[in-house]
PyMOL Python script that loads the backbone (N, CA, C, O; Angstrom):
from pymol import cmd

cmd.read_pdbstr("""\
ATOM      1  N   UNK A   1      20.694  -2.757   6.150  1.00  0.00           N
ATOM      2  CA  UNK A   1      20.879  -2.369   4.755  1.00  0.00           C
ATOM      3  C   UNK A   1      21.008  -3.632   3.912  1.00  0.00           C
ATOM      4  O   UNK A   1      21.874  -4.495   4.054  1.00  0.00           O
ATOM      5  N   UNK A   2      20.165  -3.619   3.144  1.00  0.00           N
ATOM      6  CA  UNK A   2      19.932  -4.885   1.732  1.00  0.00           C
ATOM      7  C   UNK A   2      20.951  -4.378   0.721  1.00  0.00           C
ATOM      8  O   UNK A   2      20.612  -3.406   0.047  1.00  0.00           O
ATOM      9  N   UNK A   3      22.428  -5.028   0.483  1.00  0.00           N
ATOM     10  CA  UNK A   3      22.499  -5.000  -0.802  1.00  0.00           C
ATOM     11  C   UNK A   3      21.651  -4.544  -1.807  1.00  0.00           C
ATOM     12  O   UNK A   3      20.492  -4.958  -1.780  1.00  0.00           O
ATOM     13  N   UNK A   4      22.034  -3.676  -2.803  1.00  0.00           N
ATOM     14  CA  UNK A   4      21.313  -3.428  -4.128  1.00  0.00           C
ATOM     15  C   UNK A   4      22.068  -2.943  -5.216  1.00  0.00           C
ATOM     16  O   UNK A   4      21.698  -2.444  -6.279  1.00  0.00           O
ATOM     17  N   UNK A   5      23.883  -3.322  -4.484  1.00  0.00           N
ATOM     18  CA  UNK A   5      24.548  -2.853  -6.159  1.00  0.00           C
ATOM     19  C   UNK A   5      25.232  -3.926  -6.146  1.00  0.00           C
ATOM     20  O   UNK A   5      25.564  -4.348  -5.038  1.00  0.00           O
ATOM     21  N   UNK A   6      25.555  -4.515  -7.097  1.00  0.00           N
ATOM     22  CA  UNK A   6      26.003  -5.681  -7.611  1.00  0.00           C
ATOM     23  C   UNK A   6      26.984  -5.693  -8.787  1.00  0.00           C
ATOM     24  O   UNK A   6      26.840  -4.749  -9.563  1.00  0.00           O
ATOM     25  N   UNK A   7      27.924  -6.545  -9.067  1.00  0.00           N
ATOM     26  CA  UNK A   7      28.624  -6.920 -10.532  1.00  0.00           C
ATOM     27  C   UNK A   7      29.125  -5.660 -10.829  1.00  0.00           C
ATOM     28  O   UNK A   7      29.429  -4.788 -10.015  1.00  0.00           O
ATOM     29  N   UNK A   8      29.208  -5.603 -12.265  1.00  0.00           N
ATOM     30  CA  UNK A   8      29.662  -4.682 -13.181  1.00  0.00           C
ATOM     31  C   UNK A   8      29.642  -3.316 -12.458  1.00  0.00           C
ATOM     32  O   UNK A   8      30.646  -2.605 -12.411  1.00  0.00           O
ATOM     33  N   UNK A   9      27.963  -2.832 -11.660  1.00  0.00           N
ATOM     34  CA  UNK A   9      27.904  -1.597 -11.572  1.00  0.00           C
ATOM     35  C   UNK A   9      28.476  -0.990 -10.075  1.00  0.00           C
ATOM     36  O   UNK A   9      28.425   0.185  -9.710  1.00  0.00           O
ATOM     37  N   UNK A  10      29.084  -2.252  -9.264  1.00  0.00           N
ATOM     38  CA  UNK A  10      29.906  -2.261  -7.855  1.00  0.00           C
ATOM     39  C   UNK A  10      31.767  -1.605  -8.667  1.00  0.00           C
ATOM     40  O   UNK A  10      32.308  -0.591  -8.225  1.00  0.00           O
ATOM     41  N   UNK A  11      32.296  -2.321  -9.643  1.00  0.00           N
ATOM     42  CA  UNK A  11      33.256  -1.851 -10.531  1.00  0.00           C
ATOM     43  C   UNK A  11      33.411  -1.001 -10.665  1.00  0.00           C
ATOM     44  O   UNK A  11      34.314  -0.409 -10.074  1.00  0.00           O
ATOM     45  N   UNK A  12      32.380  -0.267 -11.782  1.00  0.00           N
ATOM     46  CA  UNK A  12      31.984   0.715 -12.412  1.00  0.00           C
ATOM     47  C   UNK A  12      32.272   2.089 -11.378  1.00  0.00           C
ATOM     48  O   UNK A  12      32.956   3.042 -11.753  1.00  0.00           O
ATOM     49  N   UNK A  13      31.562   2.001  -9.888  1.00  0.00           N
ATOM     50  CA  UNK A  13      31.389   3.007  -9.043  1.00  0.00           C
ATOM     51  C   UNK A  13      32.325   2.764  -8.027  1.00  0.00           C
ATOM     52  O   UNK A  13      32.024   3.268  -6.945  1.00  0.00           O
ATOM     53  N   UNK A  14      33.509   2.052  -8.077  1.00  0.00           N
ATOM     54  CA  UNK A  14      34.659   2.521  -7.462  1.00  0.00           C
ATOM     55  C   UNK A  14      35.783   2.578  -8.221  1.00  0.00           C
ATOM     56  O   UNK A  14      36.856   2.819  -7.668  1.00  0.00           O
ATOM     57  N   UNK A  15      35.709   2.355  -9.669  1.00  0.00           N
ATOM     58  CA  UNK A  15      36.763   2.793 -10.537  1.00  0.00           C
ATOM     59  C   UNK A  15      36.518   4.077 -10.637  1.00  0.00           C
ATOM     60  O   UNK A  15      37.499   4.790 -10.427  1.00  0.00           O
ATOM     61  N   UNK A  16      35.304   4.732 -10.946  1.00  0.00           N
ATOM     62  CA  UNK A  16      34.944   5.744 -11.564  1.00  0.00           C
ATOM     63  C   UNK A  16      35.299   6.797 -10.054  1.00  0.00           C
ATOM     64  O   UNK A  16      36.022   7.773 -10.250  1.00  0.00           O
ATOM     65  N   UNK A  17      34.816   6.568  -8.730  1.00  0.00           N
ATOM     66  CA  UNK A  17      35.719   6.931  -7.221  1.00  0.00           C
ATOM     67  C   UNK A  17      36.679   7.596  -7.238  1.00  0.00           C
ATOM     68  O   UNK A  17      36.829   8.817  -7.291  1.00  0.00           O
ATOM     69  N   UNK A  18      37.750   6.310  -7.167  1.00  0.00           N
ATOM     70  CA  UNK A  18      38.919   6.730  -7.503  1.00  0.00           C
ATOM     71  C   UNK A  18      39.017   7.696  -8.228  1.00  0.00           C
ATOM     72  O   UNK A  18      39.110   8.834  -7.767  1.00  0.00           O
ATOM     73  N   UNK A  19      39.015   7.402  -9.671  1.00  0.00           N
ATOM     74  CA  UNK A  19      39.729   7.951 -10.600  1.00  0.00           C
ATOM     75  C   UNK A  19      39.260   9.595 -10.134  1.00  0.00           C
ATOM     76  O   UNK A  19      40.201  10.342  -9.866  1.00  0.00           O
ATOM     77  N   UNK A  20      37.824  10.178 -10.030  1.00  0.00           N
ATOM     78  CA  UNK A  20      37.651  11.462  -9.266  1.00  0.00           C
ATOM     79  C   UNK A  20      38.603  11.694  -8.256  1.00  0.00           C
ATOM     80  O   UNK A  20      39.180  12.781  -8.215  1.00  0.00           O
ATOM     81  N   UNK A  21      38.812  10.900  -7.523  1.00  0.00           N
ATOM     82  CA  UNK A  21      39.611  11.305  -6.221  1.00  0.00           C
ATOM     83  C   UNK A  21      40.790  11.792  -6.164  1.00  0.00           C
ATOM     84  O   UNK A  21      41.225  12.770  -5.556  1.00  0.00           O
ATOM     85  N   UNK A  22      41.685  10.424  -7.397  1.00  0.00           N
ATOM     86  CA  UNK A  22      42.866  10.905  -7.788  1.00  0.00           C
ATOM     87  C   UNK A  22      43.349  12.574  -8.623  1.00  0.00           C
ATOM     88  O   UNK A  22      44.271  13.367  -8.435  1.00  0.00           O
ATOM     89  N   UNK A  23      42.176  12.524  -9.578  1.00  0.00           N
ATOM     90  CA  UNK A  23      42.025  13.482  -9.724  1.00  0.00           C
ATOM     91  C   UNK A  23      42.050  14.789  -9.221  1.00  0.00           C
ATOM     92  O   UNK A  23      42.642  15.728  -9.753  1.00  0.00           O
ATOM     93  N   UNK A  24      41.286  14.839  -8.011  1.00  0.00           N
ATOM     94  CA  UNK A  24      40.992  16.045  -7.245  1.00  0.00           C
ATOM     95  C   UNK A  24      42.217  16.309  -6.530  1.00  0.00           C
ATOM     96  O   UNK A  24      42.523  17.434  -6.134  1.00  0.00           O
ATOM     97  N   UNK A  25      42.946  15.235  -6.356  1.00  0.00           N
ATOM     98  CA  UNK A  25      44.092  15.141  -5.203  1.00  0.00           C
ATOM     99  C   UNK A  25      45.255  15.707  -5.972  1.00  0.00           C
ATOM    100  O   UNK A  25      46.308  16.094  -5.465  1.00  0.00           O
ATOM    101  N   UNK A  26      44.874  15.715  -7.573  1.00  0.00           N
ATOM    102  CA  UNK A  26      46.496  15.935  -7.771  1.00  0.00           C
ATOM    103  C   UNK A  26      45.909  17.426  -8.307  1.00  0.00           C
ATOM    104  O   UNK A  26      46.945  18.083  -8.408  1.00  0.00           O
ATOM    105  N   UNK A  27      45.226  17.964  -8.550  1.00  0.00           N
ATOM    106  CA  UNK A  27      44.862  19.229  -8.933  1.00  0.00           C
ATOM    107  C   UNK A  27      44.448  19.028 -10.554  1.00  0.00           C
ATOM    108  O   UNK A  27      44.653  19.903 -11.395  1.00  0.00           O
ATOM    109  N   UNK A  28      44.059  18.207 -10.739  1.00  0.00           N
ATOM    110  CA  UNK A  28      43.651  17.944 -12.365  1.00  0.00           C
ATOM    111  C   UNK A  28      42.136  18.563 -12.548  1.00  0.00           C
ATOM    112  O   UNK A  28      41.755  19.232 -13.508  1.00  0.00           O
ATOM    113  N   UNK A  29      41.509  18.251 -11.613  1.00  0.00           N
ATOM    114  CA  UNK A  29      40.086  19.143 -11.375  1.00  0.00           C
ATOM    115  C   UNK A  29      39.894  19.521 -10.250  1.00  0.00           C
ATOM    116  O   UNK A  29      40.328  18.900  -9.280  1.00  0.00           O
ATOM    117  N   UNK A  30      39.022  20.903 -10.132  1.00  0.00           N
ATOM    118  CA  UNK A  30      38.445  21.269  -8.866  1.00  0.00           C
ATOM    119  C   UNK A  30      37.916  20.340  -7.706  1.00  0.00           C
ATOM    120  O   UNK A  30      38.053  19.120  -7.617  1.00  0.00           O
ATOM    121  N   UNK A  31      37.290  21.187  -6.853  1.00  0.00           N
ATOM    122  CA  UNK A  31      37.052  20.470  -5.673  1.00  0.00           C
ATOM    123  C   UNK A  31      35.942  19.414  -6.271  1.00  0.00           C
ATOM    124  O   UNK A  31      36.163  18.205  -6.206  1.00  0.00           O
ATOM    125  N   UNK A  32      34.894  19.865  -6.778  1.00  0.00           N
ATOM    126  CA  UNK A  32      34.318  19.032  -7.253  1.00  0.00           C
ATOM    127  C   UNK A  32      34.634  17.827  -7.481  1.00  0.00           C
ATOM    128  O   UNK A  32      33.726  16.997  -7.455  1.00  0.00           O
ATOM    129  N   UNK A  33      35.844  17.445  -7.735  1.00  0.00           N
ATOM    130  CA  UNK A  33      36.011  15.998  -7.858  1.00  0.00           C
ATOM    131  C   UNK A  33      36.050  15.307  -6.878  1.00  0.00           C
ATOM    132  O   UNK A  33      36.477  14.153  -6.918  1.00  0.00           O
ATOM    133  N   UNK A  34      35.642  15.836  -5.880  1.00  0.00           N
ATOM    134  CA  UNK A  34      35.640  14.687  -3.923  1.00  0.00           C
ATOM    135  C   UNK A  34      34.654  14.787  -4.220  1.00  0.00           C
ATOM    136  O   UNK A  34      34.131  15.352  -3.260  1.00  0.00           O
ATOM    137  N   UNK A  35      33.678  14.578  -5.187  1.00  0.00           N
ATOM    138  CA  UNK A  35      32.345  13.912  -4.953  1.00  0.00           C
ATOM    139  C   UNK A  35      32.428  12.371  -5.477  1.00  0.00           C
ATOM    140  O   UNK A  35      31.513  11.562  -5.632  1.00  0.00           O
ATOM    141  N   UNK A  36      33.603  12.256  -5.663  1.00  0.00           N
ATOM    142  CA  UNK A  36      33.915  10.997  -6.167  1.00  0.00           C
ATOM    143  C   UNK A  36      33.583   9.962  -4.994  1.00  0.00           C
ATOM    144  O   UNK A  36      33.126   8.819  -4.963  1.00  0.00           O
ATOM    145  N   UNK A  37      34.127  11.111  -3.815  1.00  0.00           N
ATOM    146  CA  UNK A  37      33.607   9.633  -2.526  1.00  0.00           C
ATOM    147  C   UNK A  37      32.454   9.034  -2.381  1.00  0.00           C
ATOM    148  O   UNK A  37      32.416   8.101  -1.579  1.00  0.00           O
ATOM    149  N   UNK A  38      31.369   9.368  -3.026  1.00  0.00           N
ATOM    150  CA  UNK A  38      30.398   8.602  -3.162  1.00  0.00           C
ATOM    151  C   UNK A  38      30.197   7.500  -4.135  1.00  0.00           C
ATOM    152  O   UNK A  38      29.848   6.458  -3.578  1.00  0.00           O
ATOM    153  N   UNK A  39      30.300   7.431  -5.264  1.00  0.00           N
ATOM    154  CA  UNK A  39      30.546   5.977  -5.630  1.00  0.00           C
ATOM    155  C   UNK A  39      31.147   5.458  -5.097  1.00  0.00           C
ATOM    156  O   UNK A  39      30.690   4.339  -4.862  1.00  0.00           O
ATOM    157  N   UNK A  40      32.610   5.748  -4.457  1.00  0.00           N
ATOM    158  CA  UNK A  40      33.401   4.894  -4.160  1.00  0.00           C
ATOM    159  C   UNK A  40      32.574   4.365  -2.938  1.00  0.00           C
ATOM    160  O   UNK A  40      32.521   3.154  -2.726  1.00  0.00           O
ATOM    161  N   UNK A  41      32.032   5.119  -2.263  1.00  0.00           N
ATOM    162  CA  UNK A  41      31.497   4.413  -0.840  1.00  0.00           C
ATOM    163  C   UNK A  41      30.398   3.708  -1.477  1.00  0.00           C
ATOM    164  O   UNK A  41      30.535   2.535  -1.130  1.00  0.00           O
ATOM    165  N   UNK A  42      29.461   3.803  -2.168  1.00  0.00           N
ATOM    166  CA  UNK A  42      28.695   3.092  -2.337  1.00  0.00           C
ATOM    167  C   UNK A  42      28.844   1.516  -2.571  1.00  0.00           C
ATOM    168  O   UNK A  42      28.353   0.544  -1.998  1.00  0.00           O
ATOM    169  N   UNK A  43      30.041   1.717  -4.040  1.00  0.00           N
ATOM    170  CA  UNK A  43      30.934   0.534  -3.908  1.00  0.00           C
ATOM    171  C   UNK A  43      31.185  -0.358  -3.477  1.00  0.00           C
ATOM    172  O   UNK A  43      30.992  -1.509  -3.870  1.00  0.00           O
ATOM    173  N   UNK A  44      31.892   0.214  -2.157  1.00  0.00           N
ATOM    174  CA  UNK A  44      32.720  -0.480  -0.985  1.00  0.00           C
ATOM    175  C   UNK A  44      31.251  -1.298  -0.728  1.00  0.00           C
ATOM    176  O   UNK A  44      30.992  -2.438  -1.114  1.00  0.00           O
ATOM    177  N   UNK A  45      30.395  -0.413   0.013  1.00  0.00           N
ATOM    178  CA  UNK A  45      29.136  -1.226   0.839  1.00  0.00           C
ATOM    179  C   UNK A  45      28.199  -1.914   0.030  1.00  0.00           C
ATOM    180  O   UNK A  45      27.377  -2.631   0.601  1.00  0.00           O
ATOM    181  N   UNK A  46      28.184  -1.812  -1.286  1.00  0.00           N
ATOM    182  CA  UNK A  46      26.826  -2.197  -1.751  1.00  0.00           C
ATOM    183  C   UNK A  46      25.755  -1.913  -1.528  1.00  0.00           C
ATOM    184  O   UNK A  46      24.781  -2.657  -1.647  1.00  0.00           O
ATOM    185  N   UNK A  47      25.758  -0.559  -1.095  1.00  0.00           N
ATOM    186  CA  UNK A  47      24.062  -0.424  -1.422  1.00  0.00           C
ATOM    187  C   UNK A  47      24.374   1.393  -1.540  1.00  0.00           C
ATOM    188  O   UNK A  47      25.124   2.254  -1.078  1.00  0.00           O
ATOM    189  N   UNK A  48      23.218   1.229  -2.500  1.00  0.00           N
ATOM    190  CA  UNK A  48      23.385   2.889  -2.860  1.00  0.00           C
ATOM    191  C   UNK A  48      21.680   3.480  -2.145  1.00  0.00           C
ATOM    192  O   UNK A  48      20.654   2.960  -2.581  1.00  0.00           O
ATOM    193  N   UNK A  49      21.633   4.241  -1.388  1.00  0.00           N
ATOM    194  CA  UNK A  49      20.458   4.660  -1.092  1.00  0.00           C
ATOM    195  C   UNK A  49      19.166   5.350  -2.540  1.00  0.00           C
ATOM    196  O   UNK A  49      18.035   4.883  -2.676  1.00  0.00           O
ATOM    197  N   UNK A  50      19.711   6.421  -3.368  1.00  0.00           N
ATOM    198  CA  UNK A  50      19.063   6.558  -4.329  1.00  0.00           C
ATOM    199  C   UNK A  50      18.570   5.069  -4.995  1.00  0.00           C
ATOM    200  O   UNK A  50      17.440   4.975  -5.474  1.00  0.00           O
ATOM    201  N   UNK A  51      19.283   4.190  -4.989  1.00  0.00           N
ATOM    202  CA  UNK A  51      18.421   2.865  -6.041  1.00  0.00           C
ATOM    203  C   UNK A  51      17.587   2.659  -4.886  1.00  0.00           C
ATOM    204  O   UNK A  51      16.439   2.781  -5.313  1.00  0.00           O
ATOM    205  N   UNK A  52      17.541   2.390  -3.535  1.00  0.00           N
ATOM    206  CA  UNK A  52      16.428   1.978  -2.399  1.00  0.00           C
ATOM    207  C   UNK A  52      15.411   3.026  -2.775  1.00  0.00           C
ATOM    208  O   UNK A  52      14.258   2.646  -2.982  1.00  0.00           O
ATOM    209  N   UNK A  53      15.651   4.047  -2.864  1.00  0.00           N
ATOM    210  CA  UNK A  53      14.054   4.944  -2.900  1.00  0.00           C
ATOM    211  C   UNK A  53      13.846   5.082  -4.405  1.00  0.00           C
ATOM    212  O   UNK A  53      12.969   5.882  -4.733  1.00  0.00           O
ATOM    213  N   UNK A  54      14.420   4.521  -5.259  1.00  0.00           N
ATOM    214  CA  UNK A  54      13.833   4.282  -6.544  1.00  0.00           C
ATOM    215  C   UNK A  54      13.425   2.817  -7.056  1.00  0.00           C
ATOM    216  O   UNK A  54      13.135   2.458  -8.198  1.00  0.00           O
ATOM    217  N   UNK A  55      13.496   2.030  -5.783  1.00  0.00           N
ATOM    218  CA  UNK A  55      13.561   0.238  -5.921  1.00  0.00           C
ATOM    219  C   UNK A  55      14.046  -0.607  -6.890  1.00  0.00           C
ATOM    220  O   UNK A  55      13.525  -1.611  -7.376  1.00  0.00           O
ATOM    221  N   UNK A  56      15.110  -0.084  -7.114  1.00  0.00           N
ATOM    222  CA  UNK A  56      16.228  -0.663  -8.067  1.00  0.00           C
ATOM    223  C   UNK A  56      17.157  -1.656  -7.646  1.00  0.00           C
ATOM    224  O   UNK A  56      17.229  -1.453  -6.434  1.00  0.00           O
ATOM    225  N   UNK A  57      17.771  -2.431  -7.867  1.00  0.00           N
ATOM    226  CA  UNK A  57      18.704  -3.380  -7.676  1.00  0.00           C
ATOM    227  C   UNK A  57      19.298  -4.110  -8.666  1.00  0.00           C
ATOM    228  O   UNK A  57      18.849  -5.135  -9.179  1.00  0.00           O
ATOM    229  N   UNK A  58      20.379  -3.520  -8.931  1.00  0.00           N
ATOM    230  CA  UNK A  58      21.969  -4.295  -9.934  1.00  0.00           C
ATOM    231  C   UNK A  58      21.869  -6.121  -8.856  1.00  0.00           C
ATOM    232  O   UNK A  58      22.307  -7.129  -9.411  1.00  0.00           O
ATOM    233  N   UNK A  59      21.604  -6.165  -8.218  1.00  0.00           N
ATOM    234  CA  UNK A  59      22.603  -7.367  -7.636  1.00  0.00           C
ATOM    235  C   UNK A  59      21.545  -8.732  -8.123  1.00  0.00           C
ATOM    236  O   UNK A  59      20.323  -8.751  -8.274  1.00  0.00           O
ATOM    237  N   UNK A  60      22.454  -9.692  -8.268  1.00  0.00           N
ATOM    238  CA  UNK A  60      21.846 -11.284  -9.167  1.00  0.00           C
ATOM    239  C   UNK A  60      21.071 -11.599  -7.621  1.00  0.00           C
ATOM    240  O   UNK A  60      21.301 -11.493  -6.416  1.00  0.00           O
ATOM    241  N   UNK A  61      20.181 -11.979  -8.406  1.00  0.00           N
ATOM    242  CA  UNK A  61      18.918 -12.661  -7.514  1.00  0.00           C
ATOM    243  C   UNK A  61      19.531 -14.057  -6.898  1.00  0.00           C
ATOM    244  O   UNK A  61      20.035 -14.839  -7.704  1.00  0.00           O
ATOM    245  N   UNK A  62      19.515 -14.322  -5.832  1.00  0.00           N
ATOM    246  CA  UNK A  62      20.143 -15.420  -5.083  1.00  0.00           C
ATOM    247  C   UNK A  62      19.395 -16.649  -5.158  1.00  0.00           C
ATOM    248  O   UNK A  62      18.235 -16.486  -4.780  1.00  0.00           O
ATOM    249  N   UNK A  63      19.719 -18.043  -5.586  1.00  0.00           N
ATOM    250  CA  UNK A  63      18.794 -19.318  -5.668  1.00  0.00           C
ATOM    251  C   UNK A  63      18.425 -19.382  -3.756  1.00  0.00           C
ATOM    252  O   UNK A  63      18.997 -19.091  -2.705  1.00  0.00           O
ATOM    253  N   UNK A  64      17.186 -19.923  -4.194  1.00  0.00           N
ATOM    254  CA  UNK A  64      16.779 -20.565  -2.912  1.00  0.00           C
ATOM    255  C   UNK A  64      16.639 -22.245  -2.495  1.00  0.00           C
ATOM    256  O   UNK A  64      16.281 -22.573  -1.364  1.00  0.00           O
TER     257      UNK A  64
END
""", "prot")
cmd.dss("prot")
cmd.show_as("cartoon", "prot")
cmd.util.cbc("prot")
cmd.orient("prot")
């Protein structure tokens, strides 16, 4: 697996995680909100499969 989330949008998708998770956990929203574990996992690993089959990549291009 290639990295393809990077910076801001690695942030973005485990703040946004959480905050679903917490959510769901305390009864603030339905179940629906454990779909939060997916940003958050994406997050964690850096790489989101939807950007691979859409050939997308957040992450800074590395000097050679």
């Amino acid at each position: 697996m290639k990295s393809n989330v990077g910076g801001i949008d690695k942030i973005l998708r485990i703040v946004a995680g959480l905050i679903l998770i917490v959510l769901a956990a305390t009864g603030m929203v339905g179940m629906w909100g454990w779909i939060g574990v997916v940003p958050l996992v994406t997050g964690l690993f850096n790489f989101c499969p939807v950007y691979s089959m859409l050939g997308m990549n957040t992450c800074p291009m590395k000097k050679a």
